[in-house]
C-alpha positions as a Python dict, from the first residue, in 0.01 Angstrom:
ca = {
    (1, 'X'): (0, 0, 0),
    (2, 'X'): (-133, -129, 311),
    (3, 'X'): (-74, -528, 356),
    (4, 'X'): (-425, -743, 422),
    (5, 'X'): (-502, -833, 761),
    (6, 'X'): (-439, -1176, 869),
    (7, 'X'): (-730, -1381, 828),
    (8, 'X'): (-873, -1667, 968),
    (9, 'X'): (-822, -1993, 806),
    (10, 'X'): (-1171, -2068, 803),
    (11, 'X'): (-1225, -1742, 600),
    (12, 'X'): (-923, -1798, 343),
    (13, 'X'): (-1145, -1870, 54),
    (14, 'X'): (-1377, -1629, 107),
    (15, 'X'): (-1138, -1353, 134),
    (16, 'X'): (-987, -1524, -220),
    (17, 'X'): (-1311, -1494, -387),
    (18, 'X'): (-1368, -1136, -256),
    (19, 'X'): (-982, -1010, -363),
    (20, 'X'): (-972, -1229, -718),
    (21, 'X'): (-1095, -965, -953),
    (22, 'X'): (-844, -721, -795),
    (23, 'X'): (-570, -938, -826),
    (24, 'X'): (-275, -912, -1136),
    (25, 'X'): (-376, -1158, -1408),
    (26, 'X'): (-125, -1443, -1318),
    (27, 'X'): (-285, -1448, -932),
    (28, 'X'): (-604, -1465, -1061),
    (29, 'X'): (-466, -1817, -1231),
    (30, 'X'): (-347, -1927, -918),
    (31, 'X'): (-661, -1827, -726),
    (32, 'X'): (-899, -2006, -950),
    (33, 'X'): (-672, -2323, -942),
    (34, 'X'): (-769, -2284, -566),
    (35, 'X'): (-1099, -2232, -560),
    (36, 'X'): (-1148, -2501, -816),
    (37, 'X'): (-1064, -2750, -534),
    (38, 'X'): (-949, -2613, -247),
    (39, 'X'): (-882, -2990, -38),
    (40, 'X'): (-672, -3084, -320),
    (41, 'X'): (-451, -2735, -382),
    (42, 'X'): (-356, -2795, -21),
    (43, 'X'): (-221, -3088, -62),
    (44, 'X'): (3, -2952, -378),
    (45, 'X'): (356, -2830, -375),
    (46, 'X'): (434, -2491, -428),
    (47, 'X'): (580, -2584, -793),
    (48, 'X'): (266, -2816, -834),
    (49, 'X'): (49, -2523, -782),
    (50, 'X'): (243, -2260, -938),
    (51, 'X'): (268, -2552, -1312),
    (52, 'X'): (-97, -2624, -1285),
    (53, 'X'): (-161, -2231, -1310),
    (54, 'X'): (107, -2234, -1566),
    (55, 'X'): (309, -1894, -1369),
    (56, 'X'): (636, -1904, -1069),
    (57, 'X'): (622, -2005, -741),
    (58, 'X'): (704, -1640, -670),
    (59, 'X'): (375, -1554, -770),
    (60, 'X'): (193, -1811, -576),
    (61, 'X'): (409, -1643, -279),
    (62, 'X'): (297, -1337, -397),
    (63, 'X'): (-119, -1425, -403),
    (64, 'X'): (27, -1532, -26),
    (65, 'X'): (42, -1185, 20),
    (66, 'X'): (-245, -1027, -124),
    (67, 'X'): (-493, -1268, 66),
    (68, 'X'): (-355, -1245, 396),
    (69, 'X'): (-176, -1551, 467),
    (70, 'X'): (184, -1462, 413),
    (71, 'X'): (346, -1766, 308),
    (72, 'X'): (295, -2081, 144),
    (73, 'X'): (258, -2351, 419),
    (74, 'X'): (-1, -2079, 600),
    (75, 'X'): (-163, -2108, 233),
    (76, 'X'): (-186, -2499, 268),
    (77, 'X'): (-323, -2520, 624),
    (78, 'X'): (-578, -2237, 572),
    (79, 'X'): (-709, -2435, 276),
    (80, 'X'): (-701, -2737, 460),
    (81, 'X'): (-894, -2636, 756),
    (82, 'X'): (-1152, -2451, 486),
    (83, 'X'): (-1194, -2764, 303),
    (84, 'X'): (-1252, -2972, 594),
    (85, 'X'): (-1489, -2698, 773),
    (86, 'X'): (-1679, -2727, 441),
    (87, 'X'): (-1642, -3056, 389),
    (88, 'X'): (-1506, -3001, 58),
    (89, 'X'): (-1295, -3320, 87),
    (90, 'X'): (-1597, -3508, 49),
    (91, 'X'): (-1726, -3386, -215),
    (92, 'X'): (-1773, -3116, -525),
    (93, 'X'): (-1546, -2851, -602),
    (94, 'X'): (-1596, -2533, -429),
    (95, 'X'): (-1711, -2328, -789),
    (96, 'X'): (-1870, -2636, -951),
    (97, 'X'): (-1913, -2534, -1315),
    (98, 'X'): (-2178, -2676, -1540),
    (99, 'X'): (-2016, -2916, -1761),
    (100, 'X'): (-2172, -3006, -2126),
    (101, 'X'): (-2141, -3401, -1973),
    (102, 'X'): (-2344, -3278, -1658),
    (103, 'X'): (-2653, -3490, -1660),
    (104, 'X'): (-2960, -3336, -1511),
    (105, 'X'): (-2889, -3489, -1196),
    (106, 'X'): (-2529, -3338, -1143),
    (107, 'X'): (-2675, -2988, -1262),
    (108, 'X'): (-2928, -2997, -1029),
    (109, 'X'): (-2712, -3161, -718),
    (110, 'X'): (-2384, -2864, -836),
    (111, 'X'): (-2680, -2617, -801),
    (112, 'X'): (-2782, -2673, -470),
    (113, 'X'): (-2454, -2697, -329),
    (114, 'X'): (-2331, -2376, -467),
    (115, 'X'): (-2637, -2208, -315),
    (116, 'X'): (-2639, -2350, 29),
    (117, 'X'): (-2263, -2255, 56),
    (118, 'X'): (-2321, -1909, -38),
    (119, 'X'): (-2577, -1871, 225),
    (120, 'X'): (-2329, -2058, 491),
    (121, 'X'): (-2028, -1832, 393),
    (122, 'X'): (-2226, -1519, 406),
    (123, 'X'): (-2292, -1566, 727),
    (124, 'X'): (-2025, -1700, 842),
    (125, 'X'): (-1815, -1420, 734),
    (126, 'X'): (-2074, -1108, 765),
    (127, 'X'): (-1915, -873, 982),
    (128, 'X'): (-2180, -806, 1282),
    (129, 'X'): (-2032, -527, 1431),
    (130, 'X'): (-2119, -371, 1065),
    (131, 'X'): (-2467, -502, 1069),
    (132, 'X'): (-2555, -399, 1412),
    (133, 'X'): (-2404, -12, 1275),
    (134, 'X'): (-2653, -53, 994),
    (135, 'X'): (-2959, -167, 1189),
    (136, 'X'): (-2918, 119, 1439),
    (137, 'X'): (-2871, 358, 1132),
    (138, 'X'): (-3210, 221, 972),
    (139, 'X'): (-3387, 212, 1259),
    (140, 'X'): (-3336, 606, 1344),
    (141, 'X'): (-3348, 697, 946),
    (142, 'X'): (-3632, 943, 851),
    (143, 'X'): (-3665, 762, 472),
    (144, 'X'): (-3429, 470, 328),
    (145, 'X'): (-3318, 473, -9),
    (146, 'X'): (-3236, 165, -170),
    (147, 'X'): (-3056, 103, -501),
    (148, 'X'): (-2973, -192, -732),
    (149, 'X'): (-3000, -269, -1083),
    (150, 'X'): (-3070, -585, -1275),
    (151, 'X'): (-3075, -869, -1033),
    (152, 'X'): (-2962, -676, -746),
    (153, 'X'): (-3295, -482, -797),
    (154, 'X'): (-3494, -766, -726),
    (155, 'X'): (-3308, -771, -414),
    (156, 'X'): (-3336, -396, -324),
    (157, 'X'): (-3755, -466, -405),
    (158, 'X'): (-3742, -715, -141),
    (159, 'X'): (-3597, -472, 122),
    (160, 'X'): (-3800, -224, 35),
    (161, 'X'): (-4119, -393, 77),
    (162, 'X'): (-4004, -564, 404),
    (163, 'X'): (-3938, -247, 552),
    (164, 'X'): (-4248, -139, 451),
    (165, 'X'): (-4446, -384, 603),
    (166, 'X'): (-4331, -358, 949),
    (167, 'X'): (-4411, 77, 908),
    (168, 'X'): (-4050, 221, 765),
    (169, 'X'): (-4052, 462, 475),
    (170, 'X'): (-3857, 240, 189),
    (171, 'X'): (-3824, 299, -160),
    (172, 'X'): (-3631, 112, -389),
    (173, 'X'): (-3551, 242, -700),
    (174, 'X'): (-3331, 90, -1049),
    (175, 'X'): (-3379, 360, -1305),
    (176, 'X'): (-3086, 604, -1217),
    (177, 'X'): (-3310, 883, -1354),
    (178, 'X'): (-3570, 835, -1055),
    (179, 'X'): (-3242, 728, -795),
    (180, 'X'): (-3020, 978, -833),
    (181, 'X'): (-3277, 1300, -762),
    (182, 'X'): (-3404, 1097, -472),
    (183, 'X'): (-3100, 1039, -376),
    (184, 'X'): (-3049, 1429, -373),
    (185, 'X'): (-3357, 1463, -139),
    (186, 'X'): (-3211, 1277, 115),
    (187, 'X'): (-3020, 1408, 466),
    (188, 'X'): (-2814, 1324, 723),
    (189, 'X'): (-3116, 1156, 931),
    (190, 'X'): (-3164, 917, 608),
    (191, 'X'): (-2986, 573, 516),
    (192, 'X'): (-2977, 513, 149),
    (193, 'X'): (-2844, 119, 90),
    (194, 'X'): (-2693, -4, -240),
    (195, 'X'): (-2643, -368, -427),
    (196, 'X'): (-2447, -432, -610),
    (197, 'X'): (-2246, -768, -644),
    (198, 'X'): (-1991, -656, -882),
    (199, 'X'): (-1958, -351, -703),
    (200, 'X'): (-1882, -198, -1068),
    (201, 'X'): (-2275, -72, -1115),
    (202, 'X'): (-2198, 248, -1198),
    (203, 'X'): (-2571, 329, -1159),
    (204, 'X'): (-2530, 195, -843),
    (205, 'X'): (-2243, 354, -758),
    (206, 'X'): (-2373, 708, -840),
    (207, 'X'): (-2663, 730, -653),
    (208, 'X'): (-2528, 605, -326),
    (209, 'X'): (-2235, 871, -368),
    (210, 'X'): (-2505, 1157, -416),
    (211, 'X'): (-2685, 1061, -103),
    (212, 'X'): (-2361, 1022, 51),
    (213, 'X'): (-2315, 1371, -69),
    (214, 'X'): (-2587, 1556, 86),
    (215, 'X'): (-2514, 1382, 452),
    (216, 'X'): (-2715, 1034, 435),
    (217, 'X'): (-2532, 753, 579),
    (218, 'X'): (-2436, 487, 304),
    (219, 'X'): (-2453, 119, 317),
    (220, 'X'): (-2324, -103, 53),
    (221, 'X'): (-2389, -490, 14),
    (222, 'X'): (-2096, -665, -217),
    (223, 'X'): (-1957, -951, -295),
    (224, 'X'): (-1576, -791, -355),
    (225, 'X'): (-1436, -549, -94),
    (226, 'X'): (-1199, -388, -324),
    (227, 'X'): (-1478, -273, -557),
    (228, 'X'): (-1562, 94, -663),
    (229, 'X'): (-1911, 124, -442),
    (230, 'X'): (-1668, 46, -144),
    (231, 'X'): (-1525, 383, -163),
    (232, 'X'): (-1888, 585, -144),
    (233, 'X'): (-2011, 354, 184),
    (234, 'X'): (-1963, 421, 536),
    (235, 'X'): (-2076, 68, 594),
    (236, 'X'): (-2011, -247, 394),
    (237, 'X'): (-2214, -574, 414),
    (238, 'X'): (-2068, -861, 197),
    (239, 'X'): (-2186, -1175, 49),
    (240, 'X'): (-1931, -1451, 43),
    (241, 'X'): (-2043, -1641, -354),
    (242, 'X'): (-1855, -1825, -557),
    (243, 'X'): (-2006, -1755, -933),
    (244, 'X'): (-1962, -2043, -1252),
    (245, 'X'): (-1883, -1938, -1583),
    (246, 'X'): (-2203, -2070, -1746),
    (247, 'X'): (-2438, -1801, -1486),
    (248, 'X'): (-2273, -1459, -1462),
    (249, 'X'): (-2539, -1255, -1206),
    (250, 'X'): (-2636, -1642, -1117),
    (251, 'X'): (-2907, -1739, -845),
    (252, 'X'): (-2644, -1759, -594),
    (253, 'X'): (-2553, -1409, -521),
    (254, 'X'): (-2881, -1309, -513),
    (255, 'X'): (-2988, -1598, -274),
    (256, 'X'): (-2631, -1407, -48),
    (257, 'X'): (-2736, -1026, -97),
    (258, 'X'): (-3146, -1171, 28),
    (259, 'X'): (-2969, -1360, 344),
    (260, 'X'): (-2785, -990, 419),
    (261, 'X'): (-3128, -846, 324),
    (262, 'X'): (-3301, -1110, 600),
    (263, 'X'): (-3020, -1036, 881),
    (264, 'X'): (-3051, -658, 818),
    (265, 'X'): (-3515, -688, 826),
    (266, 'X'): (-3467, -901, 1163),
    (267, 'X'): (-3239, -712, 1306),
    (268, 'X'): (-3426, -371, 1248),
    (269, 'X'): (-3752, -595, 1363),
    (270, 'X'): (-3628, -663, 1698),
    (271, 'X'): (-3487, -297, 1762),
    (272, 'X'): (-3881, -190, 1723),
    (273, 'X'): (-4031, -523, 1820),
    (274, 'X'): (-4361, -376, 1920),
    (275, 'X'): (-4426, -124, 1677),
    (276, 'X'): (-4317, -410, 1393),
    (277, 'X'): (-4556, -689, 1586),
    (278, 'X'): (-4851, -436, 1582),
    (279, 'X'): (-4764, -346, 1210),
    (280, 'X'): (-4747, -742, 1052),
    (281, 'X'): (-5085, -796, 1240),
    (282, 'X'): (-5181, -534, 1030),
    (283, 'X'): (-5074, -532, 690),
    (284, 'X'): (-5158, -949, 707),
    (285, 'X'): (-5482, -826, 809),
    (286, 'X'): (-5534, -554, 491),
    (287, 'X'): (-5437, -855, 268),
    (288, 'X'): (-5661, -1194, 413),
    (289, 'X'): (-5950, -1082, 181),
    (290, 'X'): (-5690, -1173, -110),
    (291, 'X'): (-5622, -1540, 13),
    (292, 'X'): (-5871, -1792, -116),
    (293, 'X'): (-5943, -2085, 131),
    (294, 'X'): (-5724, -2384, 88),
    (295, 'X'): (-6025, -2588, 168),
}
């Protein structure tokens, strides 16, 4: 098995997050003791950390490993210089959960901070050399064929009808039934894109390896990179979200996959500037009769 590359210390929790579901069970203890509060996990012991997650230190060493770091004190500066990036030492946990003492107030203020660090470590750790493969890809497709069920197909709706605006030939679609034989349909000059956070949708997972099947070029936006949609796209964009137990599919990684969404529409914008500036003048012209006055 090939060894993780080294990563950044600014990116160790994100990579964390992304690699937790496909670590063994006692990593995953150690990970979430981590991401729980990453400013004070740095400042543990290896046999603090390894107690509080109730395994060894050898398997602290080993989650060392897995993420990319190697050893322990590279564990303990990483998270250090995360936290402080962050700012986590000032404040909330990195995956603030939703307490039954939570007032209203500390819902609300755990909510916002959860969402504006998803957007920050999206884009702090979207790969642009990926992106810019993408946006090329898009711009030269024939047809785009975007999938996503459940909350990711609000997100795939959202492409679809941003792409459509500015004159591309979009379609989203979350009923397998109507994906998959589109997804037939397609050729190697179309781009068929897929969302899934999980990257376990097998819906998902299906139709983007049937377009990757006839020839289209595949693009998959996750949250995990060692997910099963990984495997059927020539391009991966990921989010960077921490969820909470209490909101499984929460806000958050939809607010991630609709920043990758945003990157992806501008980018493709500017590639056709013209032709998209002539096509919003339009389309916000075929819709002013619909606007009442605000006076």
């Amino acid at each position: 098995m090939t060894a993780p590359p080294r990563v950044d210390d600014g990116e160790v929790l994100a990579q964390l997050d992304s690699l937790l579901p496909s670590l063994s069970p006692s990593e995953q203890r150690v990970g979430r003791v981590i991401l729980e509060d990453p400013a004070r996990a740095a400042r543990l012991t290896i046999t603090d950390l390894a107690g509080l997650a109730s395994t060894s230190e050898t398997t602290v060493i080993r989650l060392c490993r897995s993420i990319g770091v190697g050893s322990y004190p590279n564990l303990r500066i990483a998270l250090a210089t995360a936290a402080g990036r962050s700012g986590l030492d000032q404040g909330m946990p990195r995956s603030p959960d939703i307490s039954p003492d939570d007032d209203v107030a500390a819902v609300v203020a755990k909510i916002g901070a959860t969402h504006a660090r998803a957007i920050t470590e999206t884009v702090a750790n979207l790969d642009t050399a990926e992106l810019e493969s993408v946006v090329a890809a898009v711009v030269a497709a024939r047809h785009v064929d975007v999938y996503g069920v459940a909350a990711s197909g609000y997100v795939a709706l959202d492409l679809q009808q941003k792409l459509h605006r500015i004159g591309l030939t979009a379609y989203a679609w979350s009923d397998p039934h109507m994906a998959l034989p589109s997804a037939a349909n397609l050729g190697p000059v179309d781009v068929a894109i897929g969302f899934s956070h999980s990257g376990t949708t097998i819906d998902t997972i299906d139709a983007l390896a049937q377009a990757r099947e006839v020839g289209a070029r595949t693009v998959a936006v996750t949250n995990f990179e060692r997910s099963p949609i990984v495997r059927v796209a020539d391009h991966v964009l990921r989010t960077s979200v921490s969820e909470t137990s209490l909101r499984s599919a929460a806000m958050a990684s939809r607010i991630a996959a609709l920043t990758v969404v945003d990157c992806l529409f501008l980018g493709v914008a500017q590639q056709r500037y013209a032709t998209t500036v002539d096509a919003l003048d339009r389309t916000r012209a075929s819709v002013r009769s619909r606007h009442r006055s605000r006076r």
